[in-house]
C-alpha positions in Angstrom: -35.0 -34.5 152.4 -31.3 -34.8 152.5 -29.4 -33.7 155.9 -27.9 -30.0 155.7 -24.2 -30.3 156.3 -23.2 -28.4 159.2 -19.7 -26.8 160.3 -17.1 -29.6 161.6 -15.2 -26.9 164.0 -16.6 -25.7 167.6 -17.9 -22.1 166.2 -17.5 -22.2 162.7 -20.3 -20.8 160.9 -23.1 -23.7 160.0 -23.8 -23.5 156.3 -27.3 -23.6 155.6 -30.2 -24.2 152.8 -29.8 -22.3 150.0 -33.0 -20.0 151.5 -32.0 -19.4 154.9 -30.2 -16.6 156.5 -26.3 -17.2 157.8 -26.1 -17.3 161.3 -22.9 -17.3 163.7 -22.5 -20.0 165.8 -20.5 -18.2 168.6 -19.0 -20.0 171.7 -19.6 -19.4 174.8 -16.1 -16.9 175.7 -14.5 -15.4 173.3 -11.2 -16.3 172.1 -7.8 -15.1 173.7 -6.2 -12.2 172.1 -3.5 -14.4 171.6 -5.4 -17.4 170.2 -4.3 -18.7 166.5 -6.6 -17.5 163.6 -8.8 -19.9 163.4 -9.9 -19.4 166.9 -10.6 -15.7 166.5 -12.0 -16.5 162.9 -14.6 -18.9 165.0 -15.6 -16.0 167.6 -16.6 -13.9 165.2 -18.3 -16.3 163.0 -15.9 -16.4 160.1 -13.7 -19.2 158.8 -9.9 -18.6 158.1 -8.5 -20.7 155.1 -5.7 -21.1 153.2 -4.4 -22.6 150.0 -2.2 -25.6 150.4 0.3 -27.1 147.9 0.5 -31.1 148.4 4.7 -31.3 147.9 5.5 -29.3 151.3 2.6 -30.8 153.0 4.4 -33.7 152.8 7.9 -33.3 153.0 7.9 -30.1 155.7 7.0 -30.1 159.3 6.8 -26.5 160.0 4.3 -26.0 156.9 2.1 -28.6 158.1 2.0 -27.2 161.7 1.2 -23.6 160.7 -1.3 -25.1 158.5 -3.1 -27.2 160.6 -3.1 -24.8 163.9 -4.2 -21.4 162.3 -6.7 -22.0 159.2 -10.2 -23.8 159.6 -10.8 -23.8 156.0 -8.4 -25.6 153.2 -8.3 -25.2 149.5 -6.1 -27.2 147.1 -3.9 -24.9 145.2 -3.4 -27.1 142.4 -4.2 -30.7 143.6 -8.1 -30.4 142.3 -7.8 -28.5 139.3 -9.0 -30.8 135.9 -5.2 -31.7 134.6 -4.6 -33.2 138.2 -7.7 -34.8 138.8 -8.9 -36.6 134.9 -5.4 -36.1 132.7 -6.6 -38.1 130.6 -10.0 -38.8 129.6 -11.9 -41.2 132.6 -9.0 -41.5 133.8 -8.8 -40.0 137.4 -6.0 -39.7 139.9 -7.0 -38.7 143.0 -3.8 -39.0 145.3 -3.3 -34.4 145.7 -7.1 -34.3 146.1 -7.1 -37.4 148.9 -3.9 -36.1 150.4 -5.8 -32.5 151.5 -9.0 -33.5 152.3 -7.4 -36.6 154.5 -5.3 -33.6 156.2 -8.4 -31.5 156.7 -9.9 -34.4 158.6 -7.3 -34.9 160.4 -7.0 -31.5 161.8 -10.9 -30.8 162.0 -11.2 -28.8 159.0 -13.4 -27.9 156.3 -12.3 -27.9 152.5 -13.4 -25.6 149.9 -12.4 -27.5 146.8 -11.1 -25.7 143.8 -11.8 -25.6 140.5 -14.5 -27.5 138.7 -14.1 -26.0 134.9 -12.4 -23.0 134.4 -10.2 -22.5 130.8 -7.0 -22.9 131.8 -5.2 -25.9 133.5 -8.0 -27.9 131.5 -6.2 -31.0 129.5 -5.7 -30.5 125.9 -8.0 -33.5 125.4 -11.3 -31.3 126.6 -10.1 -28.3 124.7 -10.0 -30.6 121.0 -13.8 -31.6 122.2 -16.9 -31.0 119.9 -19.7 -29.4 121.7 -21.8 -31.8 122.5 -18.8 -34.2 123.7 -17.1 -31.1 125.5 -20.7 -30.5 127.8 -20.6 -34.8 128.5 -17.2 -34.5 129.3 -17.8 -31.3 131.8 -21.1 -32.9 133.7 -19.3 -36.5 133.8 -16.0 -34.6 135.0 -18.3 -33.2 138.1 -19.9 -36.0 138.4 -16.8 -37.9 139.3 -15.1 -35.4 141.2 -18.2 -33.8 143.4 -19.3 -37.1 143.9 -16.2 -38.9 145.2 -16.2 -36.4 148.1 -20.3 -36.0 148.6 -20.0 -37.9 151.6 -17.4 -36.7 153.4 -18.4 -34.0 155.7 -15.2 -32.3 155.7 -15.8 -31.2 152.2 -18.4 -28.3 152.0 -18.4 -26.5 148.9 -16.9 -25.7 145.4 -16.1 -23.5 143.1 -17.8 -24.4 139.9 -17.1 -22.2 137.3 -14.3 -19.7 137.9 -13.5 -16.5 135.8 -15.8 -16.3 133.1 -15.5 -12.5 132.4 -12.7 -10.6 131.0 -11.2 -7.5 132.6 -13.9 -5.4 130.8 -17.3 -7.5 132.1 -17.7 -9.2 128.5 -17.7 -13.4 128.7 -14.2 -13.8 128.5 -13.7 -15.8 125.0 -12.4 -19.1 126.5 -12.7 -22.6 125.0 -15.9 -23.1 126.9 -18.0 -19.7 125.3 -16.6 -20.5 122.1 -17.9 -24.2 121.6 -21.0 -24.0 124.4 -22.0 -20.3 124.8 -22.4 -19.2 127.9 -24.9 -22.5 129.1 -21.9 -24.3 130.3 -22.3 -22.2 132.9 -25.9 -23.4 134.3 -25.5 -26.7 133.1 -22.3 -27.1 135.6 -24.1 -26.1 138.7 -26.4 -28.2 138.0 -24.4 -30.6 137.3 -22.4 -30.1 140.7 -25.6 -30.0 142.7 -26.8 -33.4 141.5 -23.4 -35.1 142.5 -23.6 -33.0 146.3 -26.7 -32.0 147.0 -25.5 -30.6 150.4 -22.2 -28.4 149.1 -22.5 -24.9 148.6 -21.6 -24.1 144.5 -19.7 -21.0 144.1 -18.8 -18.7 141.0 -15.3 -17.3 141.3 -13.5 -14.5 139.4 -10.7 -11.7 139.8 -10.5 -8.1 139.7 -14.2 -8.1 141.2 -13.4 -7.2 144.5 -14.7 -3.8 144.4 -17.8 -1.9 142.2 -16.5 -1.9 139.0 -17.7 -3.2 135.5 -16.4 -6.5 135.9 -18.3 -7.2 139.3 -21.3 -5.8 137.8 -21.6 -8.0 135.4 -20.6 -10.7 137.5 -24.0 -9.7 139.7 -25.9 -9.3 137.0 -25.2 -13.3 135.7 -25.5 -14.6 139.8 -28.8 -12.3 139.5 -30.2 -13.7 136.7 -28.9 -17.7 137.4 -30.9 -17.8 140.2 -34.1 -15.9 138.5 -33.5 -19.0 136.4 -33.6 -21.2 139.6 -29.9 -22.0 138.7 -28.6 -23.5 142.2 -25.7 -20.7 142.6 -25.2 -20.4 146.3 -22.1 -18.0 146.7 -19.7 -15.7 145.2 -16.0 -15.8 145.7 -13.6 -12.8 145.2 -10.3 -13.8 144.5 -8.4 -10.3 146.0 -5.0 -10.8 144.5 -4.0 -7.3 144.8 -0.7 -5.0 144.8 -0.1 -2.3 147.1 1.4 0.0 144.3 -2.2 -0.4 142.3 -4.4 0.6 145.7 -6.8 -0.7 147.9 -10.1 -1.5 145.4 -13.5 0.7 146.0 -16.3 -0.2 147.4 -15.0 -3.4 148.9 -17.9 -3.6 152.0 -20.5 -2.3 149.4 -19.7 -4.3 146.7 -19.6 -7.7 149.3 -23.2 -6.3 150.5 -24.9 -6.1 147.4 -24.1 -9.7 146.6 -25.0 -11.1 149.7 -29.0 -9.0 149.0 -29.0 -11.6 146.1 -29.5 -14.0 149.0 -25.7 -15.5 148.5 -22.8 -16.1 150.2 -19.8 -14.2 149.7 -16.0 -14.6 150.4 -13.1 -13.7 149.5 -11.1 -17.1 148.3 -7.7 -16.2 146.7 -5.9 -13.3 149.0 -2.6 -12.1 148.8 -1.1 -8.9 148.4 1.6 -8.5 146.7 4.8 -5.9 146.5 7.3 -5.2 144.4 11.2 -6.3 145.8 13.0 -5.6 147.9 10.3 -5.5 151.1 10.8 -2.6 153.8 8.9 -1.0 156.9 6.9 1.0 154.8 5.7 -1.4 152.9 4.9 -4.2 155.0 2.7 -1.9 156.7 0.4 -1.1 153.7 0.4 -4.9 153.0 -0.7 -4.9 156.4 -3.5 -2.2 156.0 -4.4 -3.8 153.0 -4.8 -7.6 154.8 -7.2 -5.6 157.3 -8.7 -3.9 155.4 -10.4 -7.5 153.7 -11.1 -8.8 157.2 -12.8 -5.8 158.1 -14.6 -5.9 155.2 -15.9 -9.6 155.7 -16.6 -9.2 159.3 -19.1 -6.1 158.4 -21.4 -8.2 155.7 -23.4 -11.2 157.9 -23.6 -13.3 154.4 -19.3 -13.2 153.8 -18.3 -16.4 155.4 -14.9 -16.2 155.7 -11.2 -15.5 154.1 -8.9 -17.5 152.5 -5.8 -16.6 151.3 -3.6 -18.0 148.7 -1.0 -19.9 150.5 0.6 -18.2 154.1 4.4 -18.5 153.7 6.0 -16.6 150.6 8.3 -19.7 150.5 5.4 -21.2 148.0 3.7 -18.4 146.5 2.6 -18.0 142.9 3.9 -14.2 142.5 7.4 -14.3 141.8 7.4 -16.2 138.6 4.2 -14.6 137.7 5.0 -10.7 138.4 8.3 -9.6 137.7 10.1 -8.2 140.4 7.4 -8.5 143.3 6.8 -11.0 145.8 6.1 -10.9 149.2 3.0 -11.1 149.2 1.7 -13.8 151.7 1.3 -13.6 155.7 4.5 -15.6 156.6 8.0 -14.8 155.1 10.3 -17.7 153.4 11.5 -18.7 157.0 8.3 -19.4 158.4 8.2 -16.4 160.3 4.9 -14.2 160.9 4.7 -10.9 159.6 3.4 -7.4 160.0 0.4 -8.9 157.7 -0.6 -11.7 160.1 -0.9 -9.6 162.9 -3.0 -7.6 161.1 -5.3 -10.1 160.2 -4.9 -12.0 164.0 -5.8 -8.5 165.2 -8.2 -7.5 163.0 -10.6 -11.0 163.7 -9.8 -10.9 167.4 -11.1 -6.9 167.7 -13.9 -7.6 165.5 -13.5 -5.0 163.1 -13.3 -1.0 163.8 -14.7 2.2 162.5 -15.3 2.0 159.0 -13.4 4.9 157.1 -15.7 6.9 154.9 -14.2 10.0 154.3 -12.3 10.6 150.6 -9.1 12.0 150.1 -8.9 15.7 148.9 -8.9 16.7 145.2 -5.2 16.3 143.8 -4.0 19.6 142.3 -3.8 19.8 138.2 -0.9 17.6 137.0 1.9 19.4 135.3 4.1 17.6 132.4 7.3 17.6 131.6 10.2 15.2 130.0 7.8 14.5 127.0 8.7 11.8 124.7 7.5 9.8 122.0 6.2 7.4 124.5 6.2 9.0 127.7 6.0 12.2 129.7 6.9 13.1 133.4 3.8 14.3 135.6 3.7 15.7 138.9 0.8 17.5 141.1 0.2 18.8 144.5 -0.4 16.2 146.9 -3.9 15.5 148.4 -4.8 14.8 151.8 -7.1 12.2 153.8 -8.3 12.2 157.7 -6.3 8.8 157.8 -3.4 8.4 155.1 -3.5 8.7 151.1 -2.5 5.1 149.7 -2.0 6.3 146.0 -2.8 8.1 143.4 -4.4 6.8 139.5 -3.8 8.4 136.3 -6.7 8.5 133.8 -7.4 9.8 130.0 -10.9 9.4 130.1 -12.2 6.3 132.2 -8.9 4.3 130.8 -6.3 3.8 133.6 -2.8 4.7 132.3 -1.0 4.1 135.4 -0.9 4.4 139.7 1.6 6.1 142.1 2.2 6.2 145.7 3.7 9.4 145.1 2.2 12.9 143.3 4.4 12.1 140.4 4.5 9.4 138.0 6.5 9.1 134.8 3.9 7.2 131.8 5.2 4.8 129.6 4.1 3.2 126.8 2.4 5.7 125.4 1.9 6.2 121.7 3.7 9.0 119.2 2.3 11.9 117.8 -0.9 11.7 119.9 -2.7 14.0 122.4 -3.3 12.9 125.4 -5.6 14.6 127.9 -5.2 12.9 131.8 -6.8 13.7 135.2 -5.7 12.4 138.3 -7.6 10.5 141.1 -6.5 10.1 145.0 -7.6 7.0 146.8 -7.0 5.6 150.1 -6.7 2.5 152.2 -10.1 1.7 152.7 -10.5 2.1 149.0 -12.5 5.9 149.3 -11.6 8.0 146.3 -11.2 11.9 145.4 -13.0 13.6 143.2 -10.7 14.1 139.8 -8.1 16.4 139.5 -8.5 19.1 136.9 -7.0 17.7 133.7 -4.1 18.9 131.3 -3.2 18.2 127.8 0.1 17.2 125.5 1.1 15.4 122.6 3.5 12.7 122.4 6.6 13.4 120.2 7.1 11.7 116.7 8.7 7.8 117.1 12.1 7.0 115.8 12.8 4.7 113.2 14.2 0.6 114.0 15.4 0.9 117.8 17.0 -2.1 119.8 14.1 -4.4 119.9 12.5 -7.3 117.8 9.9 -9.3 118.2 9.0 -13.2 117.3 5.6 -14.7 117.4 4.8 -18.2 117.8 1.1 -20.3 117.8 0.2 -21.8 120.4 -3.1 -23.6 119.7 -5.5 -23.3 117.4 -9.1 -24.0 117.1 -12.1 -24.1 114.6 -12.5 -20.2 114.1 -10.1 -19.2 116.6 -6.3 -19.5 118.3 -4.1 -18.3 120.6 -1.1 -16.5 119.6 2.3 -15.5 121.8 4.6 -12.7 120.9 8.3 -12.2 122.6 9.6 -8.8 122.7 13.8 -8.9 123.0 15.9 -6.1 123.6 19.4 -5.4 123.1 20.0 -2.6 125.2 17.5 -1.5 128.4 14.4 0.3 127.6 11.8 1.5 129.6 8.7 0.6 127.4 7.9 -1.7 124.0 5.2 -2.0 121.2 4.7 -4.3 118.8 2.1 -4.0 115.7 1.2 -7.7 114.2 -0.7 -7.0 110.6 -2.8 -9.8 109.9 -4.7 -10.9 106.7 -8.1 -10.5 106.8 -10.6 -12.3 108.4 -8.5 -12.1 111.8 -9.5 -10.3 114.8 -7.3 -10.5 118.0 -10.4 -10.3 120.8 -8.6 -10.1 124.1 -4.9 -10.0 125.4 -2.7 -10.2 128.4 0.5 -8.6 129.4 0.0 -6.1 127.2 -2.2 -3.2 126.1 -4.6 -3.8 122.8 -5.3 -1.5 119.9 -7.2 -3.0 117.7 -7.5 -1.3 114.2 -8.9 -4.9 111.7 -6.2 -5.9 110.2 -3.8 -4.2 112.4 -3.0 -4.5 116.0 -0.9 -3.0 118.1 0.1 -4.3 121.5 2.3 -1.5 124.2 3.3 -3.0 127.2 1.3 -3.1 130.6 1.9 -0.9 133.5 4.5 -3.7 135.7 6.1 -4.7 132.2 7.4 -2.1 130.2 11.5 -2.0 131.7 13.5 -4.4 129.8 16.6 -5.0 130.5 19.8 -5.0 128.6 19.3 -8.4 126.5 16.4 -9.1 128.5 12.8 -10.2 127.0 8.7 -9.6 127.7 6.1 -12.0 126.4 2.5 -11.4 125.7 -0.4 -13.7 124.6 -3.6 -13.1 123.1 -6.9 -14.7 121.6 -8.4 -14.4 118.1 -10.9 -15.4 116.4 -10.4 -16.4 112.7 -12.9 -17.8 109.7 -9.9 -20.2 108.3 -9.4 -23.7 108.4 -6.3 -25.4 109.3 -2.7 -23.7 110.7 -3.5 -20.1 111.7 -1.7 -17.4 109.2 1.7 -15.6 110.5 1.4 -12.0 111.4 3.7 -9.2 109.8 5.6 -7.9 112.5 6.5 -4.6 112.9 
């Protein structure tokens, strides 16, 4: 029988057999109120991590000395992912990977490691694989990554396989479905479990935070895995949220139902972004929001811990992902704590409060005005909430057209000549909802002829019966939102995009801009991508634009 690894902190929580229940290891006084976060995280059972990028590890005192003192739990934000650790193939570099987990043990951590396969920052080289050499290439990839670190206690678990779904629950059509189906999926837990017998093997995703369709049918596959005796041991939630978007519903249920699989759960990718400039206002609903996921953790015995995606917006992701936001991370670009860490200090050292149940009240029927061809104005009576209503969602049917802090919200994007019926939904920080507003009805005007922007599209890859495509909107003079229609011969079918909004109509398919993308400035540009599949051979056919 091979020994259990157990927690390498005083009070961290021991990680135990796949059939056991998760048990705090609490010391003997509780921690100071003005202890670091990994002290408080300990008291109440927890872990506190963070993502760390290898450059300023190096080079920077002060991001080493935050890093060390406050988190017990360290992920590599890039250092372990496939096109740093095997480039090439059987090739392996392992200096990013050695230079975390040899800080870790330095400072009596624990390392989550991060990611095993997931479709993007995979090497060209895997993507151009057959089947049957693409799975020998994923279990010998594991093999040789798990198993370099097996037997060093400060590394404890992994994510596996990481966003499988796309934003509607279906298998998102990655490189990996397309040439293996979905068995990739077993076949690299049990893969990961034969290199580390010991480390618990997590799934990982986005946008499953709360009860939606994409967490269901993320249950659904951990539920039936492990029917299949699949060794699946926990569930990560990434949580990279926005406060203009809301707090997510059903956060502590959602956590709960997981862990009644008999899992772990955690949250493994926090931050909470803003859009630019920051102010009072909203720092303090980052703050709420930060809480709000601790809270959440601290309620469900099986969630282990927190880690969020980097601490000091001086390295963060966001800014040259999302357009005009930032902010989103628990430190500023000096190094200096914000409203958010206290928050999430005070939030672990009080162990949680009174949950808040109660739902805002019904928002009053939205009135339109300042109708367009691909907008209108709408505004409606403000609801209320024992606590504070966060925002506000727009719906036509179940399809989200757009969130407000405010009762008004201009829409964009929208198309011409169509009717549009909408209802409106009140939510607040703890992610409690309204019941819908009553609903009202317009049309759209007609569109205009030509207008100041044009579009070019580009391949990026292609593969046997599918590629990806990229299309740049550019715009001479400011607009406030875009579409472009491609027009493809037949035997195309564009199956899932990003940045953008899909309507698909075989052969046509018309792409509007998302809700944070739709301004353009004067002689500024918006790109989008997509996936189709195809039943060609050779160079994928150009699209007519229009």
């Amino acid at each position: 029988m091979s020994t259990i690894r157990t927690a390498i902190s005083a009070g961290a929580l021991a990680l135990l057999p796949l059939v056991a229940t998760v048990t705090a290891v609490l010391p003997a006084t509780p921690a100071h109120a003005s202890a670091s976060l990994r002290e408080h995280a300990a008291a109440r059972g927890k872990f506190i991590g963070a993502a760390l990028a290898t450059s300023p590890l190096a080079n920077e005192a002060s991001y080493r000395n935050i890093a060390s003192t406050e988190f017990s739990q360290i992920t590599a934000e890039n250092a372990m992912k496939w096109d740093a650790t095997e480039p090439s193939q059987n090739q392996f570099s392992w200096s990013g990977a050695d230079a975390i987990v040899d800080f870790a043990t330095q400072n009596n951590q624990q390392v989550h490691g991060h990611t095993l396969v997931w479709h993007s920052q995979t090497p060209n080289w895997v993507q151009n694989l057959g089947a049957d050499a693409m799975r020998s290439a994923m279990q010998n990839h594991i093999a040789k990554v798990v198993g370099r670190y097996a037997s060093n206690p400060a590394v404890v678990s992994w994510d596996v396989v990481n966003e499988v779904f796309d934003d509607n629950g279906n298998m998102r059509n990655s490189f990996w479905y397309q040439k293996l189906g979905d068995s990739y999926i077993a076949d690299a837990f049990r893969a990961a479990r034969a290199a580390d017998p010991d480390a618990r093997l997590c799934i990982n995703d986005y946008n499953v935070e709360g009860v939606n369709a994409k967490s269901t049918a993320m249950y659904n596959l951990v539920r039936s895995l492990r029917a299949q005796n699949v060794p699946v041991d926990c569930v990560g939630l990434q949580g990279h949220l926005a406060i203009q978007y809301g707090f997510p519903g059903q956060v502590q249920q959602n956590l709960q139902r997981f862990a009644d699989l008999g899992v772990e759960v955690r949250f493994t990718e926090i931050d909470i972004r803003m859009q630019m400039p920051r102010d009072a206002s909203k720092d303090a609903q980052q703050a709420t929001y930060y809480s709000n996921v601790i809270n959440a953790c601290l309620a469900v015995t099986r969630c282990s811990g927190v880690t969020i995606w980097g601490f000091t917006d001086k390295y963060s992701w966001v800014p040259d992902t999302f357009s005009g936001q930032g902010a989103a991370l628990i430190y500023d670009e000096s190094y200096n704590p914000k409203p958010a860490y206290t928050a999430v200090h005070d939030a672990l050292a009080a162990g949680g409060g009174t949950p808040d149940t109660e739902a805002p009240s019904k928002p009053g029927k939205p009135s339109v005005s300042d109708i367009t061809a691909t907008g209108a104005k709408l505004s409606w009576t403000a609801s209320t909430d024992n606590r504070a209503v966060t925002g506000y969602d727009i719906y036509r049917g179940s399809t989200k057209l757009g969130s407000s802090t405010t009762a008004s919200l201009t829409l964009t994007g929208l198309s011409p000549e169509t009717a549009y019926t909408v209802h409106v939904v009140a939510r607040d920080a703890a992610g409690n909802t309204s019941t819908a507003s009553e609903s009202t009805s317009f049309t759209t005007l007609a569109g205009q002829p030509g207008g100041p922007c044009t579009a070019t599209y580009r391949t990026v890859n292609f593969w046997q019966g599918g590629f990806q495509g990229e299309v740049t909107v550019r715009c001479t003079t400011a607009v406030t939102s875009w579409k472009t229609t491609l027009t493809y011969p037949s035997g195309v079918n564009v199956t899932q995009s990003w940045s953008s909004t899909l309507s698909a109509t075989p052969p046509t398919f018309t792409f509007t801009n998302a809700a944070w993308n739709g301004t353009i400035p004067a002689n500024g540009s918006a790109t989008f991508g997509f996936i189709a599949s195809w039943n060609g051979t050779g160079v994928p056919p150009t699209p007519t634009l229009s």
